[in-house]
C-alpha positions in Angstrom: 3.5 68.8 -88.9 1.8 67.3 -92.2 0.0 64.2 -92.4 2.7 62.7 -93.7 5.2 63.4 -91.1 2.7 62.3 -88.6 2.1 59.1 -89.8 5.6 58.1 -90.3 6.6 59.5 -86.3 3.7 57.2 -84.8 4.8 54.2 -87.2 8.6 54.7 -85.6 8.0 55.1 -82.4 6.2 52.1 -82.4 8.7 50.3 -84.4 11.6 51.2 -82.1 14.1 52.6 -84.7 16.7 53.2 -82.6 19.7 53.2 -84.1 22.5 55.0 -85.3 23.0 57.7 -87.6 26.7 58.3 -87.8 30.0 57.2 -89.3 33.4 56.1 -89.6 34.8 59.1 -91.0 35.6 60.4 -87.4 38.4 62.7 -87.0 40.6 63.4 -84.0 40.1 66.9 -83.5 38.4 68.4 -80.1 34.9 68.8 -80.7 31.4 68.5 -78.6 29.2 67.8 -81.2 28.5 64.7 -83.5 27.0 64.8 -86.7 25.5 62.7 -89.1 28.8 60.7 -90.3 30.5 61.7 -87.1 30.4 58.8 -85.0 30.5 54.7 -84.5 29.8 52.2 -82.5 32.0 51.4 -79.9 34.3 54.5 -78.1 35.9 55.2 -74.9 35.3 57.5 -72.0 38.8 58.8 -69.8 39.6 62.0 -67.9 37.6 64.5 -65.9 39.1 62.6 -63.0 38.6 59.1 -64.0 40.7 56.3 -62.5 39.9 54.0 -65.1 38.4 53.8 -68.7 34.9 53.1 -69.6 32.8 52.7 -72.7 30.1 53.6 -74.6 28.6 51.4 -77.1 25.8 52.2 -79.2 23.3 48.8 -79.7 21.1 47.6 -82.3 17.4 46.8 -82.0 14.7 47.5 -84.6 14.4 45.6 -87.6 13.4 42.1 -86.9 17.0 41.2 -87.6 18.4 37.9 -85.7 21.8 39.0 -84.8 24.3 36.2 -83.8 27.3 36.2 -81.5 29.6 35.8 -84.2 28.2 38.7 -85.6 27.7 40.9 -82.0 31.8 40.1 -81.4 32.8 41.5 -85.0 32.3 44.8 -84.1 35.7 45.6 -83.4 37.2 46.0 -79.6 33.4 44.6 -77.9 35.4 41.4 -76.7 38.5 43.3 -75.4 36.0 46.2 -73.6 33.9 43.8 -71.8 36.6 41.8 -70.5 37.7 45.5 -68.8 34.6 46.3 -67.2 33.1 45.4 -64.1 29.1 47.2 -64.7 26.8 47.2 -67.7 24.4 49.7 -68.1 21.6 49.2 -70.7 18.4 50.8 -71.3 15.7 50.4 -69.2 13.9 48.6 -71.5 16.3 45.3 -70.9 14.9 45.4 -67.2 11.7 42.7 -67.9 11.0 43.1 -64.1 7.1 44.9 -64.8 7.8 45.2 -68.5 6.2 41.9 -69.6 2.9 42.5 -66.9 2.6 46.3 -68.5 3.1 45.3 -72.0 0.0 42.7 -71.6 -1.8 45.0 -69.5 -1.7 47.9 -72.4 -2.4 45.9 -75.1 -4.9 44.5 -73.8 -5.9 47.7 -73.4 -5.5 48.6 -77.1 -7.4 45.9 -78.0 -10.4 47.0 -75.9 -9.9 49.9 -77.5 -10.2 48.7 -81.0 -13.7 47.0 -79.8 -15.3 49.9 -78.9 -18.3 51.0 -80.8 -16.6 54.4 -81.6 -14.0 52.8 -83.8 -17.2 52.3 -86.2 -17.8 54.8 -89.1 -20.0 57.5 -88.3 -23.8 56.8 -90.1 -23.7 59.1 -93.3 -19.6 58.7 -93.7 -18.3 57.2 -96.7 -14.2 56.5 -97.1 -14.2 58.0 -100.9 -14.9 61.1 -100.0 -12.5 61.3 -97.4 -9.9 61.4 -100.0 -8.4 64.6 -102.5 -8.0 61.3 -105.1 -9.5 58.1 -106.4 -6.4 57.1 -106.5 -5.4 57.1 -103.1 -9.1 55.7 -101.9 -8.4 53.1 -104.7 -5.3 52.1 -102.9 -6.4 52.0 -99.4 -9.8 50.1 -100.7 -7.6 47.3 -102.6 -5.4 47.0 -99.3 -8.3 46.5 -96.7 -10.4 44.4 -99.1 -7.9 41.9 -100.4 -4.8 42.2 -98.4 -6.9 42.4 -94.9 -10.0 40.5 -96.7 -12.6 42.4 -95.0 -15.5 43.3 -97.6 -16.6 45.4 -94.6 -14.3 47.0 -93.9 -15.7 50.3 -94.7 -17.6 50.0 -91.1 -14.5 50.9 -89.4 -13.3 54.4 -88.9 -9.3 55.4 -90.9 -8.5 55.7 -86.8 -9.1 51.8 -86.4 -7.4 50.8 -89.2 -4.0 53.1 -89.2 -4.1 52.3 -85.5 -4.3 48.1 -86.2 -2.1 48.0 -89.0 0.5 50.1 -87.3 0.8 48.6 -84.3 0.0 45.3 -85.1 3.2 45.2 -87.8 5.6 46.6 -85.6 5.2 44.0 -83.3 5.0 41.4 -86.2 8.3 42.5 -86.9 10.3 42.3 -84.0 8.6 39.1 -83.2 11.2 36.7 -83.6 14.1 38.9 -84.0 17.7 39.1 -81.5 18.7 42.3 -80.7 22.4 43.4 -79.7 21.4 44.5 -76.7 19.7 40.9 -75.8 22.9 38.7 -77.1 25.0 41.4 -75.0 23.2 41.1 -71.5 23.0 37.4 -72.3 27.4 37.7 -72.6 27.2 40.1 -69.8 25.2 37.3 -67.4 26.9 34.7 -68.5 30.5 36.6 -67.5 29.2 37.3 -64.2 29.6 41.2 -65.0 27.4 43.2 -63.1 23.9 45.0 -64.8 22.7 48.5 -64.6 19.6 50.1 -66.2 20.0 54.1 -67.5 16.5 54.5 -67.1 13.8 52.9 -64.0 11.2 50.7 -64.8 8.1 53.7 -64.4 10.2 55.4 -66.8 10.2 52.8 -69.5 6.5 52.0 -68.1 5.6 55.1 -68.7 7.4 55.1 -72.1 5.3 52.3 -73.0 2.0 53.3 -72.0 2.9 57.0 -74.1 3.4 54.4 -77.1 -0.1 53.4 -76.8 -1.5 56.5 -76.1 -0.2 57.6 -79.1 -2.0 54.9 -80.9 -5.6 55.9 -79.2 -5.0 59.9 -79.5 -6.2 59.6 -83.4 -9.4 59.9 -82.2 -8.7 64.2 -81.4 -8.0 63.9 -85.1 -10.5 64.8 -87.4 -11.5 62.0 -90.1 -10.4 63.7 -93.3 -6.9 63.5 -91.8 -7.2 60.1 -90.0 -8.3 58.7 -93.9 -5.3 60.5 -95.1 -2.6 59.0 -92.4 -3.9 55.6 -93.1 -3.7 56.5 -97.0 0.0 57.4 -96.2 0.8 54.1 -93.5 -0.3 51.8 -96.7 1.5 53.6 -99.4 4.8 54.9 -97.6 5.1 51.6 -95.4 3.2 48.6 -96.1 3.3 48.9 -100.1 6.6 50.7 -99.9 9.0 47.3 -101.4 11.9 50.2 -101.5 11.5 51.2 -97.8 11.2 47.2 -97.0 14.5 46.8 -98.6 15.9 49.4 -96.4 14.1 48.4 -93.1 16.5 44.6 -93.8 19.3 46.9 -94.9 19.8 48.3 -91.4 21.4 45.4 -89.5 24.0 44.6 -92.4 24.8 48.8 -92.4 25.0 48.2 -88.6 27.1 45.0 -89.1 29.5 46.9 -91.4 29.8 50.0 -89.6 28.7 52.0 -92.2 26.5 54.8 -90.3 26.9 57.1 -92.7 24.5 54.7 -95.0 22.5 53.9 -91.7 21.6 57.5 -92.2 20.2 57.6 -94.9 18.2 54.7 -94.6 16.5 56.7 -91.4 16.3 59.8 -93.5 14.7 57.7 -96.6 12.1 56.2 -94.0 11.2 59.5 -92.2 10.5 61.2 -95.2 10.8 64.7 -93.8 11.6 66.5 -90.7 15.3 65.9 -90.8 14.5 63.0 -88.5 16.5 64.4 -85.8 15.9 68.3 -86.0 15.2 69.8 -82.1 12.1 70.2 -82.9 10.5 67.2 -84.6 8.7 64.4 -82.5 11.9 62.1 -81.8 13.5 64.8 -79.3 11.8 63.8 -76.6 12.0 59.9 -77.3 16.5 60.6 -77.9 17.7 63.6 -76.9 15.3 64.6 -73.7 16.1 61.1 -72.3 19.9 61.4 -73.1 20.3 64.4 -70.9 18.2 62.2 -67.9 20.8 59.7 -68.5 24.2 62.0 -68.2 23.8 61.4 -64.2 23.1 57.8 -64.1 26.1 57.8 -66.3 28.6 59.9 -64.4 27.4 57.8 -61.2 28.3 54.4 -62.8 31.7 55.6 -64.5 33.0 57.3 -61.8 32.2 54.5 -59.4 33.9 51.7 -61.3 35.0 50.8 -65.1 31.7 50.4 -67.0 30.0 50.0 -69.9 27.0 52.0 -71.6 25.3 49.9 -73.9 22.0 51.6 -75.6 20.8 52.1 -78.6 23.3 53.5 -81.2 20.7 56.9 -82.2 21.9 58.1 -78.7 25.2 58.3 -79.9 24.1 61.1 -82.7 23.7 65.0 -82.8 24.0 67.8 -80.7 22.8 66.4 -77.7 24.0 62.9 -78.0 25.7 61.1 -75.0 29.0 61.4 -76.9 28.4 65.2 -76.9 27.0 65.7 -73.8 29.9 63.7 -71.8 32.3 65.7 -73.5 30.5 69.3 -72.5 30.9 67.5 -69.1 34.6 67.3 -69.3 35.4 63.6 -70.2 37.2 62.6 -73.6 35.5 60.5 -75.6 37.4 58.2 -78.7 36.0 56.3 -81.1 37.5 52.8 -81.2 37.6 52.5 -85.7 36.9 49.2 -87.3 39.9 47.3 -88.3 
């Protein structure tokens, strides 16, 4: 994987993209696979020897967006499906049980991290010749000295810098947003409904600490490349006004249905591997933990009328929930927009 690519899978992992790429150009036929424009929000699970229907929506969480209510309930067929369930399941990342004490602990952690004396540039290292162009050391230089206002700031490694600014403005980010999935376990609670969780809290733990990990590996990396990534982080994402515009574009595309736009926002902001191909770095984060789920999800529907509520990425490709159920035996409907 280039540079590139690299920097751009680290910066959305730790952003938490996950939503959607699909569509509302579904058609009827029998099929096990979704595609890109093949699939919505909201859809139904029936057969394989279930006694009542259950549901699958796909969430949004990612881009800092306040959601509302109002705007949660427009998504046709939500109010009517929660009124005929008796269980929602959500991620494990709603369950704030050890979430909160690990999410301190590790950034803590980080910051720690940053400290250390071997986020300081090697004696006899120089940033500009870390670079194939002026212009790209011209760029990073301008960022760090003015934007960051650190004169100094060539005494710091690329590694503490890419690290910093990309973790540091995904979490600016979703700071003060709502999420779907928040408003829905807040309807959920406040219906009496029960909860579920497709994932348990080491696993989302875990998830979290892998996160961070990720963010501290950069120092395997050798400097010519770390000065490169951060080149790429500033250019492609923080001086990026077009992908900006896009990140703000995703809750109205989510509002609207339009998935088919929702993916190409994600393939505009991943630049390259496809995004979703088996073999980039987002197959473990969606489609490894989708199959993990497919029990936990049989359990839950089988056991009473339910509700799947994650986020709406799990709902695309050949190993989506939609696909997988089906390979399973259930039929699964989209429930279309009015």
């Amino acid at each position: 994987m280039n540079t590139k690519s690299i920097t751009m899978t680290i910066y959305l992992a730790v952003f938490s993209l996950t939503m959607a790429r699909a569509g509302s150009h579904l058609h009827h036929q029998v099929q096990t696979d979704t595609t890109d424009c093949d699939a919505g929000w909201l859809w139904t699970i029936s057969g394989n020897g279930l006694q009542q229907k259950s549901f699958l929506f796909g969430t949004c969480h990612g881009d800092g967006h306040q959601f509302t209510a109002e705007e949660m309930f427009s998504i046709s067929g939500l109010e009517n499906a929660l009124g005929k369930v008796e269980k929602v399941i959500f991620e494990g990342g709603l369950d704030t049980t050890n979430i909160e004490k690990v999410v301190k602990e590790e950034t803590e952690r980080f910051r720690k991290w940053l400290k250390s004396p071997d986020r300081l540039m090697p004696e006899g290292t120089y940033y500009k010749p870390l670079y194939d162009t002026v212009a790209h050391f011209n760029e990073v230089k301008k960022f760090l000295y003015y934007k960051m206002k650190d004169p100094e700031y060539w005494k710091k490694n690329p590694g503490y810098w890419f690290s910093m600014l990309t973790f540091y403005d995904g979490f600016r980010r979703r700071k003060n947003e709502v999420s779907i999935d928040k408003l829905l376990k807040q309807e959920v609670e406040k219906r009496g409904i029960g909860v579920g969780y497709v994932e348990k809290n080491n696993e989302v733990n875990g998830s979290i600490f892998s996160m961070l990990t990720n963010m501290t590996s950069i120092d395997t990396i050798p400097m010519k490349r770390q000065a490169n990534m951060l080149y790429h982080f500033i250019h492609d994402v923080l001086n990026n006004d077009s992908l900006q515009n896009a990140l703000g574009d995703f809750s109205k595309a989510y509002l609207e249905n339009d998935t088919c736009r929702f993916a190409d926002y994600i393939k505009g902001i991943a630049h390259a591997p496809g995004a979703e191909s088996e073999n980039d770095d987002n197959h473990e984060i969606l489609h490894d933990r989708n199959v993990l789920w497919i029990p936990v999800i049989k359990e839950n529907i089988t056991a009473r009328p339910s509700m799947i509520a994650v986020g709406c990425r799990h709902l695309m490709g050949s190993k989506s929930l939609i696909a997988l159920l089906r390979r399973e035996g259930y039929t699964v409907e989209q429930i279309k927009n009015k």
